[in-house]
C-alpha positions as CSV (number, residue, x, y, z in Angstrom):
1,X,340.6,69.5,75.1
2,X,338.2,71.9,74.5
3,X,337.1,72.3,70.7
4,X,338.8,76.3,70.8
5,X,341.7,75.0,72.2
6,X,342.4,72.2,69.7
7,X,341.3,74.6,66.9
8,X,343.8,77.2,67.9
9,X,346.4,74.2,68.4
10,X,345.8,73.0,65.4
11,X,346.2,75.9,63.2
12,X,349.5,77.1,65.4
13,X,351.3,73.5,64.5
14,X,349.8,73.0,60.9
15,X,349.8,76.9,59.5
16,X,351.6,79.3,61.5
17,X,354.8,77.6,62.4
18,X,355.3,76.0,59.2
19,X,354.9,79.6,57.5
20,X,357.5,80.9,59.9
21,X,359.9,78.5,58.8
22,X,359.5,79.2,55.5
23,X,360.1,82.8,56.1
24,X,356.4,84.1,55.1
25,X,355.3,87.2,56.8
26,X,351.6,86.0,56.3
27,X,349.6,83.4,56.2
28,X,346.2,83.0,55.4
29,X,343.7,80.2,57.1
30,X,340.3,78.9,55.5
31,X,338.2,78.1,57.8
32,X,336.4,75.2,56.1
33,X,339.4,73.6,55.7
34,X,340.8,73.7,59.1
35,X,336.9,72.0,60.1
36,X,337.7,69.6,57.7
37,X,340.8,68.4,58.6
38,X,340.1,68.4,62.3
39,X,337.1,65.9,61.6
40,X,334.6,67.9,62.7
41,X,330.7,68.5,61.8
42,X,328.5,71.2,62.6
43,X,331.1,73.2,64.5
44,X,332.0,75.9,62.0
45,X,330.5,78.0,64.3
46,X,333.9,77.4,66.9
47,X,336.4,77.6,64.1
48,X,335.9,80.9,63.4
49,X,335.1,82.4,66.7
50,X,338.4,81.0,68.0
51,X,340.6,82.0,64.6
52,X,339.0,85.4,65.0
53,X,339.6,86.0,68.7
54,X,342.3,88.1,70.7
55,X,343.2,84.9,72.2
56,X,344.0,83.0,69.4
57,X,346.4,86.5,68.1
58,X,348.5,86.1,72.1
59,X,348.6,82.5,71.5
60,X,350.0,82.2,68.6
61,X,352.1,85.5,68.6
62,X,350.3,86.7,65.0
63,X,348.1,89.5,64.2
64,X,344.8,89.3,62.4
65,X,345.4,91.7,59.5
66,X,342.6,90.7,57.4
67,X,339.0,88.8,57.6
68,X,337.1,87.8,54.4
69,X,334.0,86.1,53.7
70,X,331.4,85.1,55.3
71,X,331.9,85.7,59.2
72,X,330.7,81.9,60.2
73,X,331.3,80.1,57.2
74,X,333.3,77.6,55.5
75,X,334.6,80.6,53.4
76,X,336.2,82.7,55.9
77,X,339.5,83.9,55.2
78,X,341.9,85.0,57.7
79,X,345.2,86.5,57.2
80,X,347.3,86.6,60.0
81,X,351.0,88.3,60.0
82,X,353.5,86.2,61.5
């Protein structure tokens, strides 16, 4: 699997499903964290180009609604409606 591909799978089974079953009508990613969690190094880079694409938004049926921080970095924030 592609890095993209297990980033945006990743964040689709761990944040935005979850938040839909709680009822949220956001939710809000960190990029650093999901590098962290997926094991990666060096690839921060990846996480936020696939967070912030169009693809990731059709995949996941969200929309990007706000992007904070640092546009690479471990502090980027993205807020996605769900």
């Amino acid at each position: 699997m592609r890095p993209a591909d297990e980033v945006r799978q990743h964040v689709l089974t761990a944040y935005i499903i979850p938040a839909r079953g709680r009822g949220d009508s956001t939710v809000t990613v960190r990029a650093g964290d999901v590098h962290r969690e997926l094991g990666y190094k060096d690839r921060m880079p990846s996480v936020a180009s696939a967070l912030g694409a169009k693809i990731f938004e059709q995949y996941a049926g969200v929309r990007l609604i706000r992007r904070e921080g640092p546009h690479q970095g471990a502090n980027l924030l993205l807020t996605f409606e769900v």
